[in-house]
N, C-alpha and C positions, 0 to 999 in steps of 0.2 A: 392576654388581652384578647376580644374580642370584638369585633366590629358586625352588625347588623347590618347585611345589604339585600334590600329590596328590590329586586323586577319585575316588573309586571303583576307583581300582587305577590309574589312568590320571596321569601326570606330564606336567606343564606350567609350564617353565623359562620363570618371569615376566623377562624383562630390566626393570631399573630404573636410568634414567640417576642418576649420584650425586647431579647437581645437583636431580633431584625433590625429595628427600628434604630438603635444605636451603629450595628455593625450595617446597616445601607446606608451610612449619611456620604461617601462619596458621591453613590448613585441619586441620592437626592439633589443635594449640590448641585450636580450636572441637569437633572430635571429645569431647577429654579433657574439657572443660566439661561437653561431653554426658554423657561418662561418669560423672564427679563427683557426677552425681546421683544414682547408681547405673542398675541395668541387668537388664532382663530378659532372662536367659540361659536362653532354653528353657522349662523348670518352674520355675528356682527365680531369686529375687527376689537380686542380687547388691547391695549395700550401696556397697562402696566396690569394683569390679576393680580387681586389681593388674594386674601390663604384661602376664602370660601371659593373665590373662583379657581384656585389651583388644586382644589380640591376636587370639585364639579370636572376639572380636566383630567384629574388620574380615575376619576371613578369612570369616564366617559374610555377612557384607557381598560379600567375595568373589568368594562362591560364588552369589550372587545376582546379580551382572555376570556372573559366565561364562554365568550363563543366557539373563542378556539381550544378550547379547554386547557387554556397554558393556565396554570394554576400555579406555578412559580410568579408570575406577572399577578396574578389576583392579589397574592401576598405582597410582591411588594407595591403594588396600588394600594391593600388595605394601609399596611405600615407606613405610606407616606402619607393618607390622608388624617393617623392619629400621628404623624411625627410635625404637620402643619397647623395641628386642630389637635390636641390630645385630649380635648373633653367631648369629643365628636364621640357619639353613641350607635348611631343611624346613618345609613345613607339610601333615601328613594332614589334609584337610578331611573329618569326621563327616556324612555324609549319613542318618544313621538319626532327625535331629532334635532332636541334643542337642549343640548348640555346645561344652558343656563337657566331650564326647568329642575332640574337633579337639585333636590331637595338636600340639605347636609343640618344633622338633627342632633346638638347639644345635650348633656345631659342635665342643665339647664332648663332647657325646655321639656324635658323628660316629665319634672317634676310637678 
């Protein structure tokens, strides 16, 4: 599987073995818990994220491992945003500091 992620204009074809995505669902789990309690997205106070926004939140996770070059964390950021969205094709990651910029691109829209 692979995921397309966008920064800053720049593209970065995440491979993600399939078997991640089934063997991280503890680690997911525990994400959506997290997220359950709601979420700070940037400025504004998210309540309940739906799957684009808890998506928008692990690419915003993301983009924080590509900085730090943790590339185990890129994987399972990718793997959780096709284990939320599995027809997620794309993701524009929002560098201007608003997560809820960070575009998440279907292969729906692809078409």
């Amino acid at each position: 599987m692979q995921l397309k992620v966008f920064v800053d204009g720049q593209m970065f074809p995440i491979q993600i073995p399939e078997e991640l995505v089934e063997e991280a669902k503890p680690f997911f789990d525990r994400m959506d818990r997290d997220m359950d309690r709601g979420w700070q997205m940037s400025r504004t106070w998210v309540d309940s994220p739906d799957a684009e926004q808890r998506c928008q939140i692990a690419a915003d996770k993301m983009l924080t491992a590509m900085e730090q070059g943790n590339d185990n964390m890129i994987a399972m950021m990718a793997a959780y945003i096709l284990y939320k969205m599995p027809d997620v094709r794309e993701v524009y990651i929002d560098i201007s500091g608003d997560m809820q910029e960070t575009d998440i691109v279907t292969a729906d829209a692809l078409r």
